[in-house]
N, C-alpha and C positions, 0 to 999 in steps of 0.2 A: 567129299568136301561140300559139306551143304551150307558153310558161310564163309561168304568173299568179305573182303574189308579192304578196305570201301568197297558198300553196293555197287559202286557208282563202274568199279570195276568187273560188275561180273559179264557183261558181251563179252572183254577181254578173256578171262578166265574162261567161257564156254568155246571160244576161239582156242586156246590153249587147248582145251582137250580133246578137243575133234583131232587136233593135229600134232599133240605132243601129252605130256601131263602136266599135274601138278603136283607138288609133294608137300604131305603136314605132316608133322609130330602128332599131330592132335587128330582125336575120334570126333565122327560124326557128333553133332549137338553142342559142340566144348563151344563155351560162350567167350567173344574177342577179347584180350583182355590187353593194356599196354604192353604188361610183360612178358604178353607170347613170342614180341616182335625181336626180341634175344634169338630167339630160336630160329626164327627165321633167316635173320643174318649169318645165324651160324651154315644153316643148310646153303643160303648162298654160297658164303664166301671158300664153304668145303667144294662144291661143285665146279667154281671155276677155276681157270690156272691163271689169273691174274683179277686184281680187282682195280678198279680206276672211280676215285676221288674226283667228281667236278666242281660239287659245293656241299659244306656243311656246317652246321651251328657245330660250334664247341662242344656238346655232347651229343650230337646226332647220330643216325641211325649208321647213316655213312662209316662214320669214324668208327661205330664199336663193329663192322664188317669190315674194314678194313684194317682194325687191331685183331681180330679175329683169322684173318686171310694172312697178315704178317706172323700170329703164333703156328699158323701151319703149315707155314714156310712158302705161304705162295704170291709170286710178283704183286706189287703193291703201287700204281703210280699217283700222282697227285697233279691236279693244274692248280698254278698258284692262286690263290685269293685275289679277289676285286678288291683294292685297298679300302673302298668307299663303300661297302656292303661291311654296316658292322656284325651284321648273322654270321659269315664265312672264315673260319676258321679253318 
């Protein structure tokens, strides 16, 4: 895994590895692209046994992991929207 995205995360990510992994679909070199971030949701929301919604825009990354964790049959909860945050959906 020789690119974090954000850079801004890789302390995180070398903390991660010392003490756990990380896991990509993708070979060394593969350049970031919006729509790796599919993929990624998906490798989350398979890995846990529950997914938990705090906030999200109408199509955010949130939502398509946890439409994705709901087609694998796995717990799904939601805190409801700030009325007054129109991003949160």
């Amino acid at each position: 895994m020789d690119k974090i995205y954000p850079s801004a995360h890789a302390l995180v990510a070398k903390t991660i590895t010392a003490n756990g992994c990380l896991l990509t679909d993708y070979l060394s070199g593969t350049v970031v692209f919006p729509q790796h971030f599919f993929s990624r949701n998906r490798i989350v929301a398979g890995l846990l046994d529950a997914t938990i919604v705090i906030e999200s825009a109408a199509k955010g990354g949130s939502l398509i992991t946890a439409d994705i964790a709901n087609s694998l049959i796995r717990v799904v909860f939601a805190v409801p929207e700030n009325p007054i945050d129109k991003n949160a959906k």
